[in-house]
Every structure is written in C-alpha cells, then in structure tokens.
BAGU-760339 format. One record per residue (C-alpha): x, y, z; residue in one letter. Coordinates in Angstrom, 3 decimals. Example, Ala and Ser with C-alpha at 12.3 -4.5 7.8 and 13.67 -1.06 7.14 Angstrom:
<site c1="12.300" c2="-4.500" c3="7.800" resn="a"/>
<site c1="13.670" c2="-1.060" c3="7.140" resn="s"/>
END
This chain:
<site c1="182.264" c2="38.237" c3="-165.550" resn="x"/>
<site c1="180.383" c2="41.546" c3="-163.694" resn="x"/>
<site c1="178.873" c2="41.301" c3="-160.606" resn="x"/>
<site c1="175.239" c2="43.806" c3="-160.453" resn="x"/>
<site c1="173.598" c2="44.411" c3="-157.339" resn="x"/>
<site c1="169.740" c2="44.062" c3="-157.235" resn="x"/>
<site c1="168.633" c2="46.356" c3="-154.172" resn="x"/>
<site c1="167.065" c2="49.131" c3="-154.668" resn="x"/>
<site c1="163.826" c2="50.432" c3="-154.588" resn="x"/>
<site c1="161.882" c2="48.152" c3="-151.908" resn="x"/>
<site c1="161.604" c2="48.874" c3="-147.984" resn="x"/>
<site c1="164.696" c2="50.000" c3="-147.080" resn="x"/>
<site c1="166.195" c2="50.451" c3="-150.260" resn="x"/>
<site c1="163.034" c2="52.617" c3="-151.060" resn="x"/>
<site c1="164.661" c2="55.406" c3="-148.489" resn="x"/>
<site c1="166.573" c2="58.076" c3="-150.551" resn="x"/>
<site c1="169.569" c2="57.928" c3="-147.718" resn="x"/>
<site c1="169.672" c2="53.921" c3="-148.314" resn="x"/>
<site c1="169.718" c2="54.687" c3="-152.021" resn="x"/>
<site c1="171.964" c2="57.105" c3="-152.228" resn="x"/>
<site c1="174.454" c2="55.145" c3="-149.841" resn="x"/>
<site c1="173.736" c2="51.659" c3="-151.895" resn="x"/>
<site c1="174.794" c2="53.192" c3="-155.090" resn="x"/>
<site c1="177.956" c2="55.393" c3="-154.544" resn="x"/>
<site c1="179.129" c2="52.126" c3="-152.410" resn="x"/>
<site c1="178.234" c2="50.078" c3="-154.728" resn="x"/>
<site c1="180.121" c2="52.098" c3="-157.549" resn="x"/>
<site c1="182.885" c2="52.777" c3="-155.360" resn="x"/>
<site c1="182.877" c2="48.559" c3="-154.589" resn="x"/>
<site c1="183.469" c2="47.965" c3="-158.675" resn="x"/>
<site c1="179.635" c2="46.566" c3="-159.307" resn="x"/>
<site c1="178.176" c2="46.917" c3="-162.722" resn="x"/>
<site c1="174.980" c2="48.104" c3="-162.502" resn="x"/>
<site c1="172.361" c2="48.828" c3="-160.109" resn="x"/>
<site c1="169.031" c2="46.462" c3="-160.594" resn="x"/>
<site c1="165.471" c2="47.808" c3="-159.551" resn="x"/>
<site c1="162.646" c2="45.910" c3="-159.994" resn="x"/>
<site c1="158.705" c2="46.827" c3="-160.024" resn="x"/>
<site c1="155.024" c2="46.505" c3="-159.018" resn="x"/>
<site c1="152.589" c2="49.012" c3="-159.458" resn="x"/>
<site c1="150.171" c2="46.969" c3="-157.724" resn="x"/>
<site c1="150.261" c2="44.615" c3="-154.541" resn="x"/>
<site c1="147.228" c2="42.757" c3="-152.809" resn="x"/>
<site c1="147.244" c2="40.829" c3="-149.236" resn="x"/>
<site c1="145.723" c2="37.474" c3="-150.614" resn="x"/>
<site c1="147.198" c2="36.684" c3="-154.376" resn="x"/>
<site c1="145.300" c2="33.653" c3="-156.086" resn="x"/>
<site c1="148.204" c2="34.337" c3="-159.154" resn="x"/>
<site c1="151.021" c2="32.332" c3="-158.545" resn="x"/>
<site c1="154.711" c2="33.819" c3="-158.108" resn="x"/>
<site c1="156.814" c2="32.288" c3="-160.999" resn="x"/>
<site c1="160.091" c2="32.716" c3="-158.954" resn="x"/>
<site c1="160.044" c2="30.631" c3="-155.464" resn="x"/>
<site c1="159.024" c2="27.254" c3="-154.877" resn="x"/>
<site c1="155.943" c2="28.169" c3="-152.517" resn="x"/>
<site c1="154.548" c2="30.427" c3="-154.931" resn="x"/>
<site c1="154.006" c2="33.360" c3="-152.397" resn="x"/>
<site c1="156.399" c2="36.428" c3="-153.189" resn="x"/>
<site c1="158.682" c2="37.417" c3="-150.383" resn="x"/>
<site c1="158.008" c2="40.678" c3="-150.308" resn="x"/>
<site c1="155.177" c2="42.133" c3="-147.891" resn="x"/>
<site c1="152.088" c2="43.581" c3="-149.568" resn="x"/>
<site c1="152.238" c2="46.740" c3="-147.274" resn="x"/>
<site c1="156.339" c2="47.154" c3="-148.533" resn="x"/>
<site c1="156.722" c2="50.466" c3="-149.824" resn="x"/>
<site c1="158.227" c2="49.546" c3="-153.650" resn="x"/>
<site c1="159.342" c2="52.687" c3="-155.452" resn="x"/>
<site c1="158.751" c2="53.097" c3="-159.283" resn="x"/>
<site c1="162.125" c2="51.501" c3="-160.763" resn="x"/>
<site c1="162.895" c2="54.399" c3="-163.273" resn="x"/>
<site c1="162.101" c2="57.213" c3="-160.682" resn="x"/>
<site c1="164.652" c2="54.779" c3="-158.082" resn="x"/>
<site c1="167.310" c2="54.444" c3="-160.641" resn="x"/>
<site c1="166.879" c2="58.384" c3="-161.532" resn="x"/>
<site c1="168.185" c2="59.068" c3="-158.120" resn="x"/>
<site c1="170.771" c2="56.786" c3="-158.264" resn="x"/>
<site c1="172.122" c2="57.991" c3="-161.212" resn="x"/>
<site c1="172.454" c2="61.403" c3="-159.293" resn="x"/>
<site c1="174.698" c2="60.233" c3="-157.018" resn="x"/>
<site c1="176.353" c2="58.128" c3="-159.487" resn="x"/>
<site c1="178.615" c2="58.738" c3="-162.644" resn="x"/>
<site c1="179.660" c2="55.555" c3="-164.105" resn="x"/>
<site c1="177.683" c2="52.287" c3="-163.055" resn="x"/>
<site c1="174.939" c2="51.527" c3="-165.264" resn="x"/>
<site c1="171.783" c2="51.100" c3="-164.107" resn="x"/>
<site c1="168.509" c2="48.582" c3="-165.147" resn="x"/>
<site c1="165.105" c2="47.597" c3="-164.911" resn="x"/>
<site c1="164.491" c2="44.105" c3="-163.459" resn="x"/>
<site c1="161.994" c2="44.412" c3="-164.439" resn="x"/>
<site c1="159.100" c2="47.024" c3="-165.548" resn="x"/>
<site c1="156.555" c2="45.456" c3="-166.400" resn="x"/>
<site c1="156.083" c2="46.938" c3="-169.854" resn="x"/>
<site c1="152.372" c2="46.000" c3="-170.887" resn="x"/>
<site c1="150.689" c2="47.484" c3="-167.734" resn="x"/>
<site c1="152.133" c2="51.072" c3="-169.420" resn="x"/>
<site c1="151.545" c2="53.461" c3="-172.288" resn="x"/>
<site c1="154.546" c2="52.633" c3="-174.380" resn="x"/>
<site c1="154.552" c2="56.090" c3="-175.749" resn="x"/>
<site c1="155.040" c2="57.504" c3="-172.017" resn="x"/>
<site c1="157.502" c2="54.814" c3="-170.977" resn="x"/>
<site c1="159.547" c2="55.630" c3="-174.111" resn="x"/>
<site c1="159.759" c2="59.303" c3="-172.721" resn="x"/>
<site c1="160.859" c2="58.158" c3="-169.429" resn="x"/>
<site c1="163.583" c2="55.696" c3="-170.172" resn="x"/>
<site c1="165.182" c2="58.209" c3="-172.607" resn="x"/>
<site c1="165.028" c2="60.599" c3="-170.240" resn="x"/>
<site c1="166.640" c2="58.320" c3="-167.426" resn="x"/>
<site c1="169.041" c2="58.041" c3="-170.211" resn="x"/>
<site c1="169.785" c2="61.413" c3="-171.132" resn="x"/>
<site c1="170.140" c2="62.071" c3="-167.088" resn="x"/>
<site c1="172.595" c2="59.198" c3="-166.389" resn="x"/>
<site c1="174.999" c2="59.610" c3="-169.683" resn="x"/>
<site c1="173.779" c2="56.388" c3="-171.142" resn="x"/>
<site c1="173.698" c2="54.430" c3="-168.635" resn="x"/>
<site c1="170.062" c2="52.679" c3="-168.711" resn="x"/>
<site c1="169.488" c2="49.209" c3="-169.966" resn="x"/>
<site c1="165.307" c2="48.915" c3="-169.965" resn="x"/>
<site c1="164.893" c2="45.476" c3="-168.284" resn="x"/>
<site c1="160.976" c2="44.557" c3="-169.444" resn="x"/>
<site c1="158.739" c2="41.182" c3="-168.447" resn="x"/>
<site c1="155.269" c2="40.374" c3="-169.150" resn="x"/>
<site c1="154.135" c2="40.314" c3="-165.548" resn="x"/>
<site c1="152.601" c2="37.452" c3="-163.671" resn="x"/>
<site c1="149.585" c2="39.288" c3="-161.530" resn="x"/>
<site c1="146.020" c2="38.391" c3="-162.728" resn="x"/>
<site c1="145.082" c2="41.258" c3="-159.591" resn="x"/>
<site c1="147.430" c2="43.637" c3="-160.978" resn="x"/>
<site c1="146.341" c2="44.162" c3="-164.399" resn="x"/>
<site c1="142.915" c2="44.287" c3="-163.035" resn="x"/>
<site c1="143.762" c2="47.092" c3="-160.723" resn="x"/>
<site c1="145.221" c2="48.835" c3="-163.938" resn="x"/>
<site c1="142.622" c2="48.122" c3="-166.350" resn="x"/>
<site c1="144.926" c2="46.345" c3="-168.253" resn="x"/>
<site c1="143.820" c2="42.579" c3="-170.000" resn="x"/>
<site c1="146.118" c2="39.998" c3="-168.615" resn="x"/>
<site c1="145.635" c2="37.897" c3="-171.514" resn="x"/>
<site c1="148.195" c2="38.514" c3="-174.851" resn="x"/>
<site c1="150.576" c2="40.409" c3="-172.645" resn="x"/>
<site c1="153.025" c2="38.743" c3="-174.169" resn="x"/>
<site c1="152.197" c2="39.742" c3="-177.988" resn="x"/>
<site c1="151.542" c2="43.697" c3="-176.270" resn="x"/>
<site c1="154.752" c2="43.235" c3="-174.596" resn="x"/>
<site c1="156.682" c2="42.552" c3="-178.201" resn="x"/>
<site c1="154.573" c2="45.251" c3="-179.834" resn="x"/>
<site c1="154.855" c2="47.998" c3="-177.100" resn="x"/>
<site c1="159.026" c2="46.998" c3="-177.665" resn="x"/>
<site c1="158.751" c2="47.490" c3="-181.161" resn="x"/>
<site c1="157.026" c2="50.963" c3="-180.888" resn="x"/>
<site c1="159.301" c2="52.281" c3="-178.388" resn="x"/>
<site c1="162.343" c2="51.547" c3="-180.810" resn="x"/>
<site c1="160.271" c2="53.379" c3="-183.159" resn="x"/>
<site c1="159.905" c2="56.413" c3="-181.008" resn="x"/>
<site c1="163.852" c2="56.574" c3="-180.407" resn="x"/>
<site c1="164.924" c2="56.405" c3="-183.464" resn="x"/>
<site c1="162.976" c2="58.372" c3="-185.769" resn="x"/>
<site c1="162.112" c2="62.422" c3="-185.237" resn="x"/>
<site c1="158.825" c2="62.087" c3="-186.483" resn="x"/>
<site c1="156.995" c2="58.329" c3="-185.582" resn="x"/>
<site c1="154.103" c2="56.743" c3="-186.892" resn="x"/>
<site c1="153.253" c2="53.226" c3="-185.994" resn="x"/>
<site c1="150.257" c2="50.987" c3="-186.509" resn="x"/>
<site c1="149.839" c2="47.764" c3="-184.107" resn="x"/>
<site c1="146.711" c2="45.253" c3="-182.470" resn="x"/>
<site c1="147.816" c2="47.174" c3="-179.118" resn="x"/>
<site c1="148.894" c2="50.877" c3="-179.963" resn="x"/>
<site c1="149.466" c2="53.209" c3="-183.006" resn="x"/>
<site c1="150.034" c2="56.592" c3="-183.425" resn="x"/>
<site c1="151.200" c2="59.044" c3="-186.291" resn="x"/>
<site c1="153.630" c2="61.890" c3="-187.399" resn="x"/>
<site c1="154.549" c2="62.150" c3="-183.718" resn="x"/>
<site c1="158.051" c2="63.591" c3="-181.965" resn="x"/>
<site c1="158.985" c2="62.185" c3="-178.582" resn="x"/>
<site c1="162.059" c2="63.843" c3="-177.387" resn="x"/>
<site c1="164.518" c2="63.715" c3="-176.062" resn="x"/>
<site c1="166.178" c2="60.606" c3="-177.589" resn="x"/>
<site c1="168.506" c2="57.622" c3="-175.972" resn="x"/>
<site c1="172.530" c2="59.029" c3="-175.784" resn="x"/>
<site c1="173.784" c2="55.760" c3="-177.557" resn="x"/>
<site c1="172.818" c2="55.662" c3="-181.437" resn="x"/>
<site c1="168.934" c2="56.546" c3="-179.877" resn="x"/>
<site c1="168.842" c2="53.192" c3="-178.634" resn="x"/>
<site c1="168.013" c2="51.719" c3="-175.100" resn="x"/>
<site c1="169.281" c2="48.172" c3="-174.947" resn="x"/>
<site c1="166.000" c2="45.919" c3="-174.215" resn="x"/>
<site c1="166.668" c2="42.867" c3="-171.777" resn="x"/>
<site c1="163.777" c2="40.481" c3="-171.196" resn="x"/>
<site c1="163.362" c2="38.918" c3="-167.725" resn="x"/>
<site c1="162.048" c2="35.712" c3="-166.836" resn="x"/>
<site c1="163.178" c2="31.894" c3="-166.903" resn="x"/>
<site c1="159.985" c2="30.139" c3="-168.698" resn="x"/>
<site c1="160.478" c2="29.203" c3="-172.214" resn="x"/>
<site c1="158.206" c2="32.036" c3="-173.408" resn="x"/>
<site c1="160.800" c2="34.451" c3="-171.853" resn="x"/>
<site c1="163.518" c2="32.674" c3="-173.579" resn="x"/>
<site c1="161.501" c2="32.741" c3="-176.893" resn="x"/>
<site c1="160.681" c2="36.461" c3="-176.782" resn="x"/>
<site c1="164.689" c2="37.156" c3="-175.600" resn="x"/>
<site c1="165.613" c2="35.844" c3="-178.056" resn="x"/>
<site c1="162.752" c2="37.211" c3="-181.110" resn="x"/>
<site c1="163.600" c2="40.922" c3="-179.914" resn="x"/>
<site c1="165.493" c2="41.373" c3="-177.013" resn="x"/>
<site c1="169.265" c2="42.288" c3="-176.462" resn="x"/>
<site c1="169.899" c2="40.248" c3="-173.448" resn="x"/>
<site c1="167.712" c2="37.937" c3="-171.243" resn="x"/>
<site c1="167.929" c2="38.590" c3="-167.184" resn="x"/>
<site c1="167.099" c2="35.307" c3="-165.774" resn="x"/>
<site c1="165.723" c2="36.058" c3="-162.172" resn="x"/>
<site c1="166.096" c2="33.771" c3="-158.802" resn="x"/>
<site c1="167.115" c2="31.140" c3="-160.919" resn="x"/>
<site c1="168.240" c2="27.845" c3="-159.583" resn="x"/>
<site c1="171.799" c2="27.208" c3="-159.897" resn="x"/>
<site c1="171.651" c2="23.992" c3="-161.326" resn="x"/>
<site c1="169.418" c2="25.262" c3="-163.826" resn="x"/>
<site c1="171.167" c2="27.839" c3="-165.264" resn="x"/>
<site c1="173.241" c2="25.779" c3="-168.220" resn="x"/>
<site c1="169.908" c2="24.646" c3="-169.191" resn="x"/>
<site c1="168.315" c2="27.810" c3="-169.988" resn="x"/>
<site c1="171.646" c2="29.149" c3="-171.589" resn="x"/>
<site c1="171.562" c2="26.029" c3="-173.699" resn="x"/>
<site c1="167.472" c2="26.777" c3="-174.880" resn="x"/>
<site c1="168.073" c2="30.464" c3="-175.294" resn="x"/>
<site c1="171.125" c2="29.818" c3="-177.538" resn="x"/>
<site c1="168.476" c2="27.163" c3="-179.488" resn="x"/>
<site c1="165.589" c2="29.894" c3="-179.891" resn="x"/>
<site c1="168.165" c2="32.546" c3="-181.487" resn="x"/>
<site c1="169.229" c2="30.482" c3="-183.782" resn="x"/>
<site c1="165.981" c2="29.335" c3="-184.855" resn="x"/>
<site c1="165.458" c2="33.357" c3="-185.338" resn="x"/>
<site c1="169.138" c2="33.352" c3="-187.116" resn="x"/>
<site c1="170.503" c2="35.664" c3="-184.739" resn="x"/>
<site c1="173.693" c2="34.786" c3="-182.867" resn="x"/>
<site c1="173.672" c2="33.902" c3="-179.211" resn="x"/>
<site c1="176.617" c2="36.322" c3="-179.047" resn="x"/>
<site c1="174.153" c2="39.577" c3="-179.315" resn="x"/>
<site c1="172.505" c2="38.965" c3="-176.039" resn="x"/>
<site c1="173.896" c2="39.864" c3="-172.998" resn="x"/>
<site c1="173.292" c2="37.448" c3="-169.887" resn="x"/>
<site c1="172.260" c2="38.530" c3="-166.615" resn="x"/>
<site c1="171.292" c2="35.926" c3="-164.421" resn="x"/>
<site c1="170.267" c2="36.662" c3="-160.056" resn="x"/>
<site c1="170.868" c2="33.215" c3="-158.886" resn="x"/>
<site c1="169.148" c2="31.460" c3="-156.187" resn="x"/>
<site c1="171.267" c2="29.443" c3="-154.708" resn="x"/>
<site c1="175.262" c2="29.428" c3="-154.385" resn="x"/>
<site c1="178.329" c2="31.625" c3="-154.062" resn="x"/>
<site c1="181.061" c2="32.686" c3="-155.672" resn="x"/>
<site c1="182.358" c2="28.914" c3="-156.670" resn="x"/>
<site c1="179.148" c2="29.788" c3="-159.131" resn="x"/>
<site c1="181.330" c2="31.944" c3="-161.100" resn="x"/>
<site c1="183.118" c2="30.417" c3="-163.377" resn="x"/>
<site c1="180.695" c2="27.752" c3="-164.288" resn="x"/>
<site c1="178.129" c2="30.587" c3="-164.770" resn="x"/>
<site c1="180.996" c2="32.343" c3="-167.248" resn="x"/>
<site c1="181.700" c2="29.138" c3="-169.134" resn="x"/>
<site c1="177.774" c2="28.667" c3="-170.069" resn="x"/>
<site c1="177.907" c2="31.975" c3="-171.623" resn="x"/>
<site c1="176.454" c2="34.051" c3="-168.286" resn="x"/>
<site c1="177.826" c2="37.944" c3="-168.663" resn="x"/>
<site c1="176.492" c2="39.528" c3="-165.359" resn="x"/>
<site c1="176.028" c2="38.042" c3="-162.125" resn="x"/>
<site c1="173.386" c2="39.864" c3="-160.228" resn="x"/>
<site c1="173.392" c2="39.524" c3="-156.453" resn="x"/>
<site c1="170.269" c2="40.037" c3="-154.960" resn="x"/>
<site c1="169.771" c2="41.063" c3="-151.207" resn="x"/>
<site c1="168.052" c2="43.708" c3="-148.852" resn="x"/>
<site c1="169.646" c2="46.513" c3="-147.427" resn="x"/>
<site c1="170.132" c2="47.448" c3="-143.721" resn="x"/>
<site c1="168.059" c2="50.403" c3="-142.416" resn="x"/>
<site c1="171.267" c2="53.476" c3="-141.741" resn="x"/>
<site c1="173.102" c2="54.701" c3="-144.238" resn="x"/>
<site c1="176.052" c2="53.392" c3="-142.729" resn="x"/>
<site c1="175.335" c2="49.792" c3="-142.335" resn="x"/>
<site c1="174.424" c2="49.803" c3="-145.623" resn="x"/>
<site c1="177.567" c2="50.892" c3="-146.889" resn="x"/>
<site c1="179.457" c2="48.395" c3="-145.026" resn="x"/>
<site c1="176.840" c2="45.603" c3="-146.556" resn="x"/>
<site c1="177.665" c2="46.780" c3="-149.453" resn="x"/>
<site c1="181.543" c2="46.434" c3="-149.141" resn="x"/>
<site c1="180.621" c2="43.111" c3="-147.482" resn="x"/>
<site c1="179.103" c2="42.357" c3="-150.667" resn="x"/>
<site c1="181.802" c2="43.197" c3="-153.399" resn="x"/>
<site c1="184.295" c2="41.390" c3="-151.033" resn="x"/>
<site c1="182.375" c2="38.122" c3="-151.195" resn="x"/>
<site c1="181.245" c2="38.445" c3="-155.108" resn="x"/>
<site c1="183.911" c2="40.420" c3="-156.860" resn="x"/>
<site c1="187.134" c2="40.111" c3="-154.405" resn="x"/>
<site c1="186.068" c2="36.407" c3="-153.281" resn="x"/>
<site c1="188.784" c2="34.763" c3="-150.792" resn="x"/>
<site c1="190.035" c2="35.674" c3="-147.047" resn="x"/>
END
C-alpha cells in the first residue's frame, strides 16, 4: 500500500520554505503524493456543521492563512520531480469549471502528470454565500461541472450543454499529459460521496475517517459500482484515517484501501520540518525500531 502525506497549504505549511522543505522530504522519504486541501471562505461563528469530527467545529482557526490547493501543489511540484500530487479536496461547485479545467491541466502540464483533481461538494452554507454560489444541488453541479471538464480535456474544440454550465465550439489549452485526462477522486465518507465515487469518479478519498469504519464504506462503495456496472477495481482508494497507526495497514490493504494518507501539521523552520517529515515515513512507511 502507499503512504500520502496531507500537509500542505494551511498555517505553516502555507509558508513557501515549509512547502518547499515538506515536499522534497517527503519525496526523498518514499511518500506518494502530496495532499492539499481547500477553503476559499472561512467565518468565526459557523452554524454549518463540519462533516469530519465528532464536535462538529473544524480544527482549523478561521484567521489560518489556507493557500489555494492548485497554486500550493504548483510550488511543490517545482521542487519536486516524481511524487504526485492531489486535491483533497477543491471544492469544485464554488468554481467556473471552464477556469478550473485550465488550471488543473496546467498544474499538469507543469508537474509531468502528476495531478490527480481531488473534488467534494463542500459542506459551508456561509461559504457559498460569500461566493454567490447556491448551496443547494451542489451535488448534481458537482457531477455536471466533472462531466464538462472531461469535455474540455479531451476534445480541441468543446461544446457542452448542462442545468449548470454550457458553452460552444470552444478550445481550452493546454491539455492533461496522460491521454488528456486528469484522474477525478471524490472526497467524502457519506453515502452521497460514495454514490457519486462511484457514478463518475476514479477513486474515492475518504477523509478523517474512523478506523473502524473504514471496511464499511469499502464494502458500500464496492455495492454502488456495481449497481452502476463498473468494477470496484477502477477506483483507486485513498483513505486519511482518524484514528490508529501503522498496525492499520494491512487491514486497510485487505479491504481494498490503495493509499494511506497521513494527515498532520508541520513545524514552523524548514528544518524541523524536514526531520517531521523523516519522523513521519519512519513511522508509516519504514514502521518498527
């Protein structure tokens, strides 16, 4: 099984040094990819409810500076030459698909093919608000903004008619390095996450999900693609869990789970961070004294 690190991109790991000293350790240290996740938008009081802790309440501070992921991960990838790198996740229907399609194949074009686009549907009421965005049928915008951005990759000239977006006879270049495709993972752990993995994702990134849960949601996923006749096999698994260690890891392989992603905050100089890093990959990937 791989081992991904989910750090960059939020207070410290917003600093370019901590960046830049996350991800060549972290390449160096045999991890997979580099996770970044997103939020356009934070407020000091939520009333919407945080999908992935028990209180609720996210973790992060509202004042934390939180870089955009594909603007994090394009720095990365400039220090970087082989570990892939992923959304976890943009939060695709709060953007203009036609402008996010730009910007992941040009991450992609940057980094060698190295970008998987990790998308959810967002769980903010105050964020979409902010945006001007509805909050209600993100999920059917979220499966139509997909569908358009495959469009965009893979033709030369792209027309496409939708409830959310259309355009016609357009050219969006340049175009993703592998077969003009971006592999689409879909975060989240509710059924409705599972459903829409399976309907058009390639993999499903289940996020600071409970050990003992993780079987579970393996077991529905695998039941939603084949009630879409696809085989389980086609998705990838990433899954950042929130509880355990490395005695995790072969349970997590034998329900199917492909990646691993450790989660954690970096230290604030360069240096400590490269030794957390190190820390890391010796605990996840090398575990034992």
């Amino acid at each position: 099984m791989q081992v991904g690190l989910h750090a960059l991109g939020v207070g410290n790991g917003a600093r370019p040094q901590i960046i830049r000293a996350v991800a060549e350790a972290a390449e160096a240290r045999g991890f997979a990819t580099l996770w970044a996740g997103e939020h356009v938008v934070m407020v000091d009081e939520p009333t919407s409810r945080y999908p992935y802790s028990a209180d609720g309440r996210i973790a992060v501070p509202a004042d934390a500076d939180w870089l955009d992921p594909l603007l994090a991960l394009t720095f990365a990838a400039a220090v970087t030459t082989r570990i892939r790198l992923a959304t976890g996740v943009l939060l695709l229907p709060e953007h203009n698909p036609i402008v996010v399609a730009k910007q992941a194949a040009t991450l992609d074009v940057l980094s060698g093919g190295r970008l998987t686009l990790g998308i959810g549907v967002g769980w903010s009421s105050e964020e979409f608000a902010a945006l001007g965005v509805p909050f209600a049928h993100r999920g059917r915008r979220t499966a139509e903004y997909t569908a358009a951005m495959r469009t965009l990759w893979s033709h030369d000239v792209a027309s496409f008619e939708g409830e959310f977006t259309r355009f016609d006879a357009i050219r969006v270049n340049p175009k993703p390095v592998r077969d003009r495709q971006i592999p689409v993972v879909v975060g989240g752990n509710s059924d409705a996450a599972l459903r829409r993995a399976a309907a058009f994702g390639n993999g499903w990134y289940g996020f600071n999900l409970p050990a003992d849960l993780v079987t579970e949601r393996v077991r529905a996923l695998r039941e939603h693609c084949a009630s879409h006749h696809r085989p389980a096999t086609e998705l990838t698994i990433a899954v950042a869990p929130l509880d355990g260690g490395p005695d995790l890891l072969p349970d997590l392989a034998a329900a199917g789970v492909t990646e691993l992603v450790v989660i954690g905050a970096p230290p604030a100089t360069p240096d400590a961070a490269t030794a957390w890093v190190a820390d890391l990959a010796h605990h996840w990937i090398t575990p034992g004294p």
